[in-house]
LUMLONU-418960 format. One record per residue: x, y, z of N, C-alpha, C in turn. Coordinates in steps of 0.1 Angstrom, whole numbers, m for minus. Layout:
N
R/n_X/n_Y/n_Z/ca_X/ca_Y/ca_Z/c_X/c_Y/c_Z
R/X/Y/Z/X/Y/Z/X/Y/Z
...
end
This chain:
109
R/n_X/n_Y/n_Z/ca_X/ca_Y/ca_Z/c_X/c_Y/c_Z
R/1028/1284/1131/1030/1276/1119/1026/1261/1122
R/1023/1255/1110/1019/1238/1111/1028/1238/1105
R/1034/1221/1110/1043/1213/1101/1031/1202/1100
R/1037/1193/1084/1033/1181/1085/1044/1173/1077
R/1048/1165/1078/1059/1157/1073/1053/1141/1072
R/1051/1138/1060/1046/1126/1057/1059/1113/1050
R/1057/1105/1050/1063/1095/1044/1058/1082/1037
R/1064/1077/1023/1055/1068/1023/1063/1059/1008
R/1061/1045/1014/1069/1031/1006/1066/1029/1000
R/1066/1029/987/1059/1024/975/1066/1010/976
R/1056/1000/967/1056/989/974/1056/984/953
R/1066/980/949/1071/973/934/1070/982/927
R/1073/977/913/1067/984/900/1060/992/899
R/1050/984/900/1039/991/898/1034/1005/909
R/1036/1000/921/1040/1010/930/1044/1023/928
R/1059/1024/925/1066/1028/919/1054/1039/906
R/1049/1034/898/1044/1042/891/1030/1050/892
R/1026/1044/903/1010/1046/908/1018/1063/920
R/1029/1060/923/1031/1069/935/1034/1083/926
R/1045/1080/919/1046/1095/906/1032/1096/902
R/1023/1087/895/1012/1095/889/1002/1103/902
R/1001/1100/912/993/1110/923/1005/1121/925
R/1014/1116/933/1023/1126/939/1027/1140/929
R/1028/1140/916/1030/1151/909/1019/1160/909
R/1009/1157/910/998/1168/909/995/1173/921
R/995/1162/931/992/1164/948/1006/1172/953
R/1018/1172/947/1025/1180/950/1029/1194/944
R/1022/1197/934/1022/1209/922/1010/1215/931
R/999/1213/936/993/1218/943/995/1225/959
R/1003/1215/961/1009/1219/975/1015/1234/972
R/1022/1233/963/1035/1243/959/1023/1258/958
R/1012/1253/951/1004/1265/952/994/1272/960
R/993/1265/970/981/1263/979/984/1278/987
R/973/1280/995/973/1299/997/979/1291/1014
R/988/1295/1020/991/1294/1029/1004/1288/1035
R/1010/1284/1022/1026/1272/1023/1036/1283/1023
R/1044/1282/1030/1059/1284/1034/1072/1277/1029
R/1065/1261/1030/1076/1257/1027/1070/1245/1018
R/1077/1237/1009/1073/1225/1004/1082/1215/994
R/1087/1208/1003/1101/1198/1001/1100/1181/999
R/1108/1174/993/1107/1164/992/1122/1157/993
R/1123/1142/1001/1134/1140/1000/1132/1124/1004
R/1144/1116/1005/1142/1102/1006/1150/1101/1018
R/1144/1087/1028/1146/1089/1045/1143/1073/1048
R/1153/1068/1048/1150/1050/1055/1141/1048/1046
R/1139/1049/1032/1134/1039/1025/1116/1048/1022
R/1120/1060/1032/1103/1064/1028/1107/1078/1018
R/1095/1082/1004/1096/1094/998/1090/1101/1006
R/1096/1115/1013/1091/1124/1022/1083/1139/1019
R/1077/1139/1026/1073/1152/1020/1073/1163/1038
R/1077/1172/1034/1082/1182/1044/1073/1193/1038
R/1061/1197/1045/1051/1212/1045/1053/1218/1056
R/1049/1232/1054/1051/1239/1066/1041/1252/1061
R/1031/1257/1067/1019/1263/1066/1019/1274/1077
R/1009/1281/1071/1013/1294/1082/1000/1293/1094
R/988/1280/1092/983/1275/1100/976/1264/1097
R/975/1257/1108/969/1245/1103/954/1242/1097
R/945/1257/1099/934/1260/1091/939/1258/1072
R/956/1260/1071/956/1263/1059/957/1250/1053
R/962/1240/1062/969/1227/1055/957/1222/1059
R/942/1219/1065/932/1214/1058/929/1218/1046
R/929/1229/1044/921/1233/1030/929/1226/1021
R/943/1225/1020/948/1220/1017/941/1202/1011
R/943/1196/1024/942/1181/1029/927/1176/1017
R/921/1188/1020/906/1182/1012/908/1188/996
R/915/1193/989/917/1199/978/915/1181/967
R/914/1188/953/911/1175/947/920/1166/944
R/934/1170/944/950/1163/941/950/1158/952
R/951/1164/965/955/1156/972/945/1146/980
R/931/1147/976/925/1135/978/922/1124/973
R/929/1127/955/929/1113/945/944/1110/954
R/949/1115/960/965/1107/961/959/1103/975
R/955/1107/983/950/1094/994/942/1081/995
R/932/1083/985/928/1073/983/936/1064/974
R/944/1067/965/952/1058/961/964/1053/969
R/965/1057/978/979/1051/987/975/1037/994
R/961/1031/993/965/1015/994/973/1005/984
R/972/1013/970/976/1008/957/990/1013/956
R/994/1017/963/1011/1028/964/1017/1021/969
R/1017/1019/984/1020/1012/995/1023/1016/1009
R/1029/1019/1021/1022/1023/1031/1028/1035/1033
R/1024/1040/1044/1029/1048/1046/1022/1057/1062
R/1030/1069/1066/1028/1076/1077/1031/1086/1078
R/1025/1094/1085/1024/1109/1089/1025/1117/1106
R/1030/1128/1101/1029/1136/1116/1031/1146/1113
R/1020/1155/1123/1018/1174/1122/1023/1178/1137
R/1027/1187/1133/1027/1194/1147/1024/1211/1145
R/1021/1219/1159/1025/1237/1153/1041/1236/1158
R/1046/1248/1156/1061/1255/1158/1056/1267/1157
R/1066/1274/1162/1069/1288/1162/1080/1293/1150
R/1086/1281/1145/1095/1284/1134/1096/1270/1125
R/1102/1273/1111/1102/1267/1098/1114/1256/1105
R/1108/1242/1109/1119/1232/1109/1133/1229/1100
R/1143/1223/1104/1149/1219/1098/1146/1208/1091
R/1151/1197/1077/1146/1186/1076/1152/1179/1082
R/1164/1181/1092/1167/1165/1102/1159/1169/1117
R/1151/1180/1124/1148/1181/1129/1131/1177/1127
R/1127/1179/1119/1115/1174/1109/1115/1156/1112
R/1122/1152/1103/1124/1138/1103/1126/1134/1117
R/1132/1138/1125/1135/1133/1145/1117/1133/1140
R/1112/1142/1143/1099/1141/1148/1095/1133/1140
R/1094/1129/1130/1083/1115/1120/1091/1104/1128
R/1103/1101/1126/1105/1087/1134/1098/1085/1144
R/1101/1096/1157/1097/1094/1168/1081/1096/1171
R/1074/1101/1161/1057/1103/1166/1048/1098/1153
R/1054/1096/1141/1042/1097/1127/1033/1081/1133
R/1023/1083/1129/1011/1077/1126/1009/1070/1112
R/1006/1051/1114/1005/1050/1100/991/1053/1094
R/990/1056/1080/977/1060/1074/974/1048/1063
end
């Protein structure tokens, strides 16, 4: 299995509304995408999180390049910042074991 656990600050207002209009579609896709297990969202130090978990990480590219979630990358300079971290497992994380790992490894994007 892939995990990938992202996070990310929207940065005012406007922020704020720039992050709902990507995130809804880029995450209505996630939820459909041929290979998800899992697909969660939660708030963590200030970041909105997203918790995936894939049955491999061949699946969460296909994913990665799909058309939702590439209008929602390119719009995350206009969101505000944010960071990421994948790993494989042998099993469906917890989300406080999930989160250990983004504090301690994510990457900003």
């Amino acid at each position: 299995m892939y995990v990938s656990v992202t996070g990310l600050k929207p940065k005012g207002f406007i922020g704020w509304i720039r992050f709902w209009f990507y995130t809804i579609p880029a995450s209505n896709a996630a939820q459909k995408a041929e290979g998800i297990l899992r697909c969660e969202f939660k708030t963590h130090n200030g970041y909105q999180q997203t918790l995936t978990v894939w049955e491999t990480k061949k699946h969460m590219m296909a994913y990665i390049i799909s058309p939702a979630h590439f209008r929602a990358m390119k719009g995350i300079s206009q969101i505000g910042s944010g960071k990421v971290f994948g790993y494989e497992t042998g099993s469906i994380p917890s989300w406080d074991d999930a989160l250990v790992e983004f504090d301690n490894n994510a990457r900003v994007i």
